[in-house]
N, C-alpha and C positions, 0 to 999 in steps of 0.2 A: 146523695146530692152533695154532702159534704165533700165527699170522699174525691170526687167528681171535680168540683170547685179547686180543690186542692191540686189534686193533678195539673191541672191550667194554669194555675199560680205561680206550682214547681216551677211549671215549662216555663214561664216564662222568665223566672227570678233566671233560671240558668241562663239563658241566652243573655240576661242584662250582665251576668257575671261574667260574658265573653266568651259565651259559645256560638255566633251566629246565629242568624236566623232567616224568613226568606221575605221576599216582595209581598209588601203589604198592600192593601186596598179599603176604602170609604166604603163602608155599610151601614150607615148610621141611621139612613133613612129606616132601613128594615128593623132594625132592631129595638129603634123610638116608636115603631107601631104599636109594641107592644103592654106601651106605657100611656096610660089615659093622656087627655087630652091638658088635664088640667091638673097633672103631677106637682106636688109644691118642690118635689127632689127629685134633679136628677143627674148622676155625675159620669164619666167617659172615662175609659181607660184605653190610651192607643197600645195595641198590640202586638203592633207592627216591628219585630225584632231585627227587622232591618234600616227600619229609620232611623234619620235625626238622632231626633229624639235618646231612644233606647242607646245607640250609638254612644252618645254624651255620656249616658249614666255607666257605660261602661268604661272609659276614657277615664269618668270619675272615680267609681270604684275603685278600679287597677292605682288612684295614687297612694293607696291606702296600704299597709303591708301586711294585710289582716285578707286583702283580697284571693291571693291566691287559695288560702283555708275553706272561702267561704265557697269557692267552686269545687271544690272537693266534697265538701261535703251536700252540696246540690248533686252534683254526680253521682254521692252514695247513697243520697234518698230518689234519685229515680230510678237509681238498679234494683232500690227496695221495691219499689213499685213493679219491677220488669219492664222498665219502660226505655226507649232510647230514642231519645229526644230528637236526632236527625229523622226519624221514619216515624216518632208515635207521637210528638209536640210541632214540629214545625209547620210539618203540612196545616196543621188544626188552627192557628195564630196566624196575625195579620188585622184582620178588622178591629175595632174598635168595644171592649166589652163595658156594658150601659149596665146599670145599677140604676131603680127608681122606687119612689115611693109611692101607692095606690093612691092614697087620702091626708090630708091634713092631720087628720085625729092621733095617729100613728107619731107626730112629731109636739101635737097640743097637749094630747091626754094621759098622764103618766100609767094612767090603766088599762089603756089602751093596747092590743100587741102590736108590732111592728108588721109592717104589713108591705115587704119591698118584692119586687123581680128584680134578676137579674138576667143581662139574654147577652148574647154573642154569638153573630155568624162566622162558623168557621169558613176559612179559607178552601176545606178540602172537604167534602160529603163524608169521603170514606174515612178520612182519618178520623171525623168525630165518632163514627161508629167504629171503628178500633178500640177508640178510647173506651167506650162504652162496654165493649166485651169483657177488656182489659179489667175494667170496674164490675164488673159481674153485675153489671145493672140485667133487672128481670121487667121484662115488657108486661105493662096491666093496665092497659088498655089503651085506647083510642078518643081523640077529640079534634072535629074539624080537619082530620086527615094527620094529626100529629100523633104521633106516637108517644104516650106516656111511660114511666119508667118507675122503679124503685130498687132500690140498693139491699145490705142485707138490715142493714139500720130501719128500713122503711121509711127511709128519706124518698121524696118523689121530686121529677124532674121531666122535662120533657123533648123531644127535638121536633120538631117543625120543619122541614124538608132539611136543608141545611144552618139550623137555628138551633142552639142547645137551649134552651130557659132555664130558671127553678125560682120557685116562692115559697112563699111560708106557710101556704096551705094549699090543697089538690084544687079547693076550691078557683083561689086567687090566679092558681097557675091556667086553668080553662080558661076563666075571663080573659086572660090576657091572651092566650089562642084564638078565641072568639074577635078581641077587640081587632087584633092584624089587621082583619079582614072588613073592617069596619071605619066610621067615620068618627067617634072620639075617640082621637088617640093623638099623642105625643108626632111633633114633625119635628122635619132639620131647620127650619124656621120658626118655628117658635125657640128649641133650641138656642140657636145664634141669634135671637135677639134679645133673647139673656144675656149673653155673653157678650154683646154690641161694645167693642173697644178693646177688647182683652186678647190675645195671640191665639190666632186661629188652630194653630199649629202645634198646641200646647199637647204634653202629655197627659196630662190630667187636667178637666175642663166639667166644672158641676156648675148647678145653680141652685139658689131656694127663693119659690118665689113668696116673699115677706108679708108682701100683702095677705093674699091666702090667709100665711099661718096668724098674723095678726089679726083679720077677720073673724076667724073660727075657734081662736082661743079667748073662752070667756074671762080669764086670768088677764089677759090684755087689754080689756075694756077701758080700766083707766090711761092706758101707753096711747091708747087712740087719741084719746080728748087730747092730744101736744098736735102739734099743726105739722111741726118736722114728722115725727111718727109715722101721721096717720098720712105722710105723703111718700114715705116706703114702699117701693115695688120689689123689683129682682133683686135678689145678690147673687154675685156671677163673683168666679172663684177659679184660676188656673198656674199651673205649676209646667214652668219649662225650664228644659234643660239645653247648658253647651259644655263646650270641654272642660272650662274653666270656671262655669257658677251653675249657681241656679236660682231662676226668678220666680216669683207667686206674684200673682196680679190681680187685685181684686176691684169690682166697681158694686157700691148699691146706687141701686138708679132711684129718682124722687120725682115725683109728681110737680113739677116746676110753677104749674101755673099755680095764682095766691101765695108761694112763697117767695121770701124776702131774706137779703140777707143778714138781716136782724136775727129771724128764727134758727137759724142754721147753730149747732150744736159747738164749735170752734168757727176759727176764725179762714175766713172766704179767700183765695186767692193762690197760685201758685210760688209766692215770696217763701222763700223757707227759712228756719233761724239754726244759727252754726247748734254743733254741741260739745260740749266738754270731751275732752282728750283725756286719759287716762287708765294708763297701763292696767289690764286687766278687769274693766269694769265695761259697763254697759252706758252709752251717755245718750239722753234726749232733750229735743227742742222742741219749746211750743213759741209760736207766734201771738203777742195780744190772750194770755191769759182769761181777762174780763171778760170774753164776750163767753166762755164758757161758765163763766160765775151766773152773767145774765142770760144763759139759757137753763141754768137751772132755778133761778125765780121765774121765768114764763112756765116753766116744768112743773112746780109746784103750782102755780096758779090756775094753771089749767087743769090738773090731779084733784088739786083738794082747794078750790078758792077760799074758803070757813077758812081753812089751817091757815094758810098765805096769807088771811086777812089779818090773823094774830100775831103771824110773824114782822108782816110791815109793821105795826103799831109797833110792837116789841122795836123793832131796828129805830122807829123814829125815837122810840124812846130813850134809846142807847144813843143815840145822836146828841141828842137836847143833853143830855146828863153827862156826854163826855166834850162838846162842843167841838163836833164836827161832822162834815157830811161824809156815808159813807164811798155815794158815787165819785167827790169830787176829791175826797184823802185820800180813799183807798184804790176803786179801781182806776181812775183816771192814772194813777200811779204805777199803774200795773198793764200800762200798755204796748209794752216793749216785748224782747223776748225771753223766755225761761230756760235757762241750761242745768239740766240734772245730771248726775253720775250715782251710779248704783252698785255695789262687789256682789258676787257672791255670799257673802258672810252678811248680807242682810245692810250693812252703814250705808248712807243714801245723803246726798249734797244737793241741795238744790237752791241756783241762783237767778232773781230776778231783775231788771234792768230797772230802774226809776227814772222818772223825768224828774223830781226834784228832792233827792236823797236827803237835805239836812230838814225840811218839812217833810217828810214819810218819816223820821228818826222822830219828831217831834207828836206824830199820828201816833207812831207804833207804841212812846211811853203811856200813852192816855189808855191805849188798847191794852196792855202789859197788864194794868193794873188793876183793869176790869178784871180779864179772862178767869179766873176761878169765880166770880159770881157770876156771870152769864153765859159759863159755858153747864149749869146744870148738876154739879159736883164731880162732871169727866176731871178737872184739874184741880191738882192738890196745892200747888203752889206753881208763882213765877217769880225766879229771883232776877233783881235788875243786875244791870254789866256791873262786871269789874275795873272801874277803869275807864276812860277813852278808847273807843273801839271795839269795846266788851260785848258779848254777848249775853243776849238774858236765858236764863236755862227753865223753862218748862217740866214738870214733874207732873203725871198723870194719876190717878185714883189707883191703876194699872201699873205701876211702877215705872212707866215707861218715860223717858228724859229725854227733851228735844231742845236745839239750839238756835235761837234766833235774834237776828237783827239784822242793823244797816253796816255792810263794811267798804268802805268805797262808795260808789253810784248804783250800788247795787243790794236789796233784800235777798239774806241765805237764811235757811232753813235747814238744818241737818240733825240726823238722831246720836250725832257723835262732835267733839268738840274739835278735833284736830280735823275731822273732815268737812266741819263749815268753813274754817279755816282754808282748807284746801281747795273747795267747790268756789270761793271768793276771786283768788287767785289763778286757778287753772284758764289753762290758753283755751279756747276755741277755735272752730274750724269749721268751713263747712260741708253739708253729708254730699257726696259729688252726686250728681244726678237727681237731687231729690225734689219735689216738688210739693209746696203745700206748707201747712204750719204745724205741722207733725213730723218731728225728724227722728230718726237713730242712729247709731254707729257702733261696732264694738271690732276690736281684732278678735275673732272667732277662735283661734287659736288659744290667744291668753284667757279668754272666758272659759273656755273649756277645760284649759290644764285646772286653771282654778277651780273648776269646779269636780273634777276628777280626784283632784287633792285632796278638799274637804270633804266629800262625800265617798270616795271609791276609797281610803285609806285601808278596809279591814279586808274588802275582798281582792285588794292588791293594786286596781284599776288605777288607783293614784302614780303608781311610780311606771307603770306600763302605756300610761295614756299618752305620754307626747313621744313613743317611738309608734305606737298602733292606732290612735282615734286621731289626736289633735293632730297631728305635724302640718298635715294638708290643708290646713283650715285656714280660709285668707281673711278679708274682711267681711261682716253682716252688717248692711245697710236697708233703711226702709226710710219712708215717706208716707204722710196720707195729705190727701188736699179735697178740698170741700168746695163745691156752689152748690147753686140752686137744683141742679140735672142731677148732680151725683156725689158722692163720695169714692174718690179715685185711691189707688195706694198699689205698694209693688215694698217689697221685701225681698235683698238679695243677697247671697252668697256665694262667697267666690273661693276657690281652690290654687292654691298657690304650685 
């Protein structure tokens, strides 16, 4: 089965790496029969080496200078094989190969084994039974007219007229020869209304449905009692390609009615906030901070109301003793947007916007002076600024030193001095395309050399990576945006 699987993969890597391939076709129906009705996983791979699609990733590939290598050496593992891709892959590719999982338990229960099919109808009868000689698979027996197989591994698999299968047990594999033929089983409508919103078209197109595994995993009990939670259905999940990028698009879908946009986990709305520019680093925006703070006190109080009860008391108490409200000093203050920057080497800046900076300055010294007594003994000290415009530095039980205060109209946070400094100052922009109060942006490029550098130094990868991995790397950009129906987002990348 292995061996089998492999073979299919080869073929197709080769053809992405710019061998051609032939006229593809939708089989999707056939091959979702053979996945119960009420699969919590199930994901799609187009085949099709003559589409779009595949097309793209060849396009992409080829800017790489690493690509010609890697067709070569596809070439010399199908000759290992005896195989020749024109006559023993091509015909067999085209449809769409489906990957699923039987039952929840398989994704709930860490004791659980893994319990998936995967099926694909080949495009040609005969080419699949080539492959199968080729593979020295040995016929042993029969189920519902398919023919069973096993390799010399004693991997089992099976073909169904022109349907190759395989699962994790002889068992699992009949069931699902059984189900084809039957009425619980996987359709191309339940499918795509998973997917409801996401690129039809897409190369790779999976879903999991949430609910389910929330349901059935007794570890989730308390994830339920949150109202957002327990209103999670699908997540739907796809990756397409063109010459020039490539997009992943993801939606979870929510049970709408009862909720509100109060409960929602971030902040509601397609408005997105710029993010910090900055050679070589990773920058993000959040819209309205607080209302993620106030999703985790409805979090806790629905978890553990006891704890939540001790905690309010505790917070009115730090009020009263430091003379101030926290809704109306702190988050009210924190209703703007948040710009972070992050290196590879770990330093991280993050700036928050205030509505009235020399009262949050006045907030933050009351807070300052608390923080090693009511954070529990995590902080060992906070020393106040040096100065006008200083910052106070943070020192953990953990050695760890972080830098905060107010500079300008705005609260930074950073684990290094020169980069709170920097995160204050740095320009903003905003992520082109994005939508929602979740932003990102990075030059792909510069992320990469830098990270090549610090980490590939010994095995050489450092000084080799911007003529062979990076050069082609354009921008990474993502969004997420939130209501009551869903949680929408798209992460893209692009190839200069």
């Amino acid at each position: 089965m292995r061996h089998l699987l492999a073979v299919l993969a080869l073929g197709l890597a080769f053809a992405i790496a710019g061998c051609g391939g032939s006229e593809g076709g939708s089989a999707l129906e056939t091959s979702l029969s053979y996945l119960p009705a009420n699969s919590p996983f199930v994901a799609t791979f187009d085949t099709d080496v003559e589409g779009k699609q595949v097309k793209a990733i060849e396009k992409i590939v080829g800017r790489f200078s690493f690509a010609g290598q890697v067709r070569e050496q596809l070439n010399q593992a199908l000759e290992q094989e005896d195989l020749d891709f024109e006559k023993d892959l091509r015909p067999a590719l085209g449809n769409e190969f489906v990957v699923g999982a039987l039952d929840a338990k398989s994704f709930t229960d860490d004791e659980a084994a893994a319990r998936v099919v995967g099926v694909i109808q080949a495009k040609d009868k005969d080419a699949l039974t080539k492959l199968l000689e080729k593979g020295k698979a040995k016929e042993i027996g029969e189920k519902s007219g398919a023919k069973l197989y096993s390799t010399s591994d004693d991997d089992a698999f099976a073909v169904d007229e022109d349907v190759f299968l395989v699962a994790n047990s002889r068992e699992d594999l009949e069931a699902a020869i059984e189900r084809s033929d039957g009425d619980d089983r996987m359709t191309e409508d339940r499918f795509n209304e998973a997917l409801d919103g996401l690129p039809e078209d897409a190369l790779v197109r999976m879903f999991v449905d949430v609910k389910q595994l929330l349901d059935t995993d007794p570890d989730a009990a308390d994830a339920r009692k949150v109202e957002y939670v327990s209103a999670m259905r699908d997540f739907g999940l796809t990756a397409s390609f063109a010459e020039d990028e490539v997009d992943v698009d993801f939606r979870l879908g929510t049970e709408a009615e009862g909720l509100e946009d109060a409960d929602l986990p971030f902040a509601p709305g397609e408005q997105s906030p710029p993010v910090i520019e900055a050679d070589g680093e990773v920058g993000f925006g959040l819209r309205d901070p607080a209302q993620i703070f106030r999703f985790g006190e409805t979090t806790g109080q629905a978890i553990d109301p006891a704890a939540f009860g001790q905690y309010e008391a505790g917070k009115h108490q730090l009020e009263r003793q430091l003379d101030l409200s926290f809704e109306d000093d702190v988050l009210a203050q924190l209703a703007g947007d948040v710009s972070a920057t992050t290196s590879i080497d770990g330093k991280f800046g993050v700036r928050s916007a205030l509505t009235d900076a020399p009262a949050f300055e006045r907030t933050l010294a009351k807070i300052a002076r608390a923080l090693p007594a009511i954070s529990g003994g995590a902080i060992g000290r906070v020393l106040p600024p040096k100065g006008a415009g200083g910052l106070y530095s943070l020192v953990t039980q953990d050695g760890v030193t972080l830098f905060f205060g107010v500079i300008g109209e705005s609260f930074v946070l950073a684990n290094d001095q020169a980069k709170a400094q920097e995160a204050s100052d740095a320009p903003t922009a905003a992520v082109e395309g994005a939508k929602g109060a979740i932003t990102m942006r990075a030059d792909a490029e510069q992320v990469a050399t830098s990270a090549l550098q610090a980490f590939g130094g010994e095995s050489g990868l450092g000084a080799l990576g911007g003529a062979l991995f990076t050069g082609p790397l354009g921008q990474l950009t993502g969004s997420t945006a939130i209501d009551t129906d869903a949680v929408t987002g798209n992460v893209r990348l692009t190839f200069d």
